[in-house]
C-alpha positions as CSV (number, residue, x, y, z in Angstrom):
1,X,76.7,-3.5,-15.4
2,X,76.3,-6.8,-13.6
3,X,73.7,-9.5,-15.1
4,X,70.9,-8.4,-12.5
5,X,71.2,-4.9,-12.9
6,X,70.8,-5.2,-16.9
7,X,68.1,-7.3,-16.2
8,X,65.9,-5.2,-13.7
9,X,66.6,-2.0,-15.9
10,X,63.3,-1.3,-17.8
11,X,65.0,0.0,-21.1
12,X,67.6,-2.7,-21.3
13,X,67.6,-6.0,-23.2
14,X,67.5,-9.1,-21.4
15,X,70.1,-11.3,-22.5
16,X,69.9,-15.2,-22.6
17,X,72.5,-18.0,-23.7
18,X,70.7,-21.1,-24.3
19,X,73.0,-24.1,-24.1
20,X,71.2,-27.2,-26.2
21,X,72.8,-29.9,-28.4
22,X,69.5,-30.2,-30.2
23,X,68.4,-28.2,-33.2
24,X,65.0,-28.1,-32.7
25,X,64.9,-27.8,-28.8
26,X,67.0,-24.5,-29.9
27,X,64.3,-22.7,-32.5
28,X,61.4,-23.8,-30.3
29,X,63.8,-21.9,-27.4
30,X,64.1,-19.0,-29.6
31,X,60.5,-18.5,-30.2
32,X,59.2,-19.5,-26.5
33,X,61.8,-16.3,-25.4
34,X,60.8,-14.0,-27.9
35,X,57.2,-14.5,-27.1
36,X,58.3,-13.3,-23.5
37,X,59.3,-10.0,-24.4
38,X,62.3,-8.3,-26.2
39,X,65.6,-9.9,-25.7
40,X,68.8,-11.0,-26.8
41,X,68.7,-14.4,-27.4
42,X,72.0,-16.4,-27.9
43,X,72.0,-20.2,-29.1
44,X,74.6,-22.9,-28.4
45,X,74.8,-26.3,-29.7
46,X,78.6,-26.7,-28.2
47,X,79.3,-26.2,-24.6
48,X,83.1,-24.9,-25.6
49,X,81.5,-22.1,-27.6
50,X,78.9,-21.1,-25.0
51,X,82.0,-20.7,-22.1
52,X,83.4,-18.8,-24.9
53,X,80.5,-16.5,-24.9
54,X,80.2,-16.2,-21.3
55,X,83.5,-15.2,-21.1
56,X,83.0,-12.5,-23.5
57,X,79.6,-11.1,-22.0
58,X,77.8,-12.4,-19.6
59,X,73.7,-13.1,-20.3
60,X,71.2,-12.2,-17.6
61,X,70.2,-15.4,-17.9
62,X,71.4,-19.0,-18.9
63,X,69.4,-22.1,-20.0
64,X,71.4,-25.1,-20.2
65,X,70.8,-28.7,-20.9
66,X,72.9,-31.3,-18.6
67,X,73.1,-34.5,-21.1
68,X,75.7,-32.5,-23.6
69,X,78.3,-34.3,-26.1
70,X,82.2,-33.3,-24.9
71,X,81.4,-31.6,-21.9
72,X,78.0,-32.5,-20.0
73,X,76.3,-30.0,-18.6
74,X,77.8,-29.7,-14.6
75,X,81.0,-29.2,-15.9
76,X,79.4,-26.5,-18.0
77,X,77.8,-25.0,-15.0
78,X,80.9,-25.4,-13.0
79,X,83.9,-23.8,-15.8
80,X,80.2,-20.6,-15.8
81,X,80.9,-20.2,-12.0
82,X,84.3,-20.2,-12.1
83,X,84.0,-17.2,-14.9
84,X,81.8,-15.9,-12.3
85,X,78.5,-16.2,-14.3
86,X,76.0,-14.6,-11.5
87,X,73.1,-14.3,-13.9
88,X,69.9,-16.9,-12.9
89,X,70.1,-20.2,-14.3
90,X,67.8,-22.7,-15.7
91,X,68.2,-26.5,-15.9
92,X,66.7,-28.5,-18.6
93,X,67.1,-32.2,-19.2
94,X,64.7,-35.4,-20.1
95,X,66.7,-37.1,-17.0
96,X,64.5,-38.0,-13.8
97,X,63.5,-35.5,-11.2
98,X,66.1,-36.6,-9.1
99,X,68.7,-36.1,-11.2
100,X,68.1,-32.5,-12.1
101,X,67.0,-31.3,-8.3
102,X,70.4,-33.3,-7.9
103,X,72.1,-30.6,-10.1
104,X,70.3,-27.8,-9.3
105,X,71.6,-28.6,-5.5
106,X,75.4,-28.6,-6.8
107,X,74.8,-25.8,-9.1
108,X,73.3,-23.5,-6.3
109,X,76.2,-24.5,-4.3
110,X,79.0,-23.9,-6.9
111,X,77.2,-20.3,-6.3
112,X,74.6,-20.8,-9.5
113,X,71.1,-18.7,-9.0
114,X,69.2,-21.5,-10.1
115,X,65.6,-20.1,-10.7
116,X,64.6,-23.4,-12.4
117,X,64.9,-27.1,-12.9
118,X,62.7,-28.4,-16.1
119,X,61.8,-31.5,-17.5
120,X,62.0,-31.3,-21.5
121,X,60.3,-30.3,-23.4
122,X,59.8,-26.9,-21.5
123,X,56.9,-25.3,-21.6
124,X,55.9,-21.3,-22.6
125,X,54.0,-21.1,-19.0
126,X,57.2,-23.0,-16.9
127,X,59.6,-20.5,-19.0
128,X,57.3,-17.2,-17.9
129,X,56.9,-18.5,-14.4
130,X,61.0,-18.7,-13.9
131,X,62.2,-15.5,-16.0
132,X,59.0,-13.8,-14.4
133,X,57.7,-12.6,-17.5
């Protein structure tokens, strides 16, 4: 079942990979999702792993930081479109406005459904708004 399908079905699960390299930012992810509703909720400190996951099941949807150690967070998003991740995305990072819109632009044209561009820390009402719970 693709990623939107799973996602639009009223008795499924959604699923979400959060891509982090900080703890906290992770639990406080965790909680803020739960909160939305029932879902699957998947948590990544490594970028390597997280491909690894996608490439095992896709999520509905992906959160993902863009300052990462190893592997920064466009090549993340560009190694998930080539896997042909077609779930929504959502970018997070402390970096200036530009600089995400900047990436949200290259991700949307590497194919990426970005539904959102964040500032961190995220909040619970910017998290409902773009997974429109």
């Amino acid at each position: 079942m693709p990623p939107d399908a799973a996602a639009d079905s009223p008795s499924a699960l959604m699923r979400v990979l959060v891509l982090d390299d900080d703890h906290l930012l992770l639990e406080v992810m965790r909680e803020m999702l739960a909160a939305c509703g029932p879902c699957e909720i998947a948590l990544e400190l490594d970028a390597r792993q997280a491909l690894a996951r996608l490439d095992e099941a896709m999520p509905d949807v992906l959160i993902c930081d863009l300052v990462l150690p190893e592997m920064d967070g466009i090549e993340f998003l560009q190694a998930a479109a080539s896997l042909g991740y077609t779930g929504k995305v959502i970018l997070l990072s402390a970096l200036e406005d530009e600089v995400r819109e900047a990436a949200a632009d290259l991700a949307r044209a590497l194919g990426l459904r970005v539904v959102g561009s964040f500032r961190k820390p995220l909040t619970p009402e910017q998290l409902r708004h773009a997974l429109a719970c």
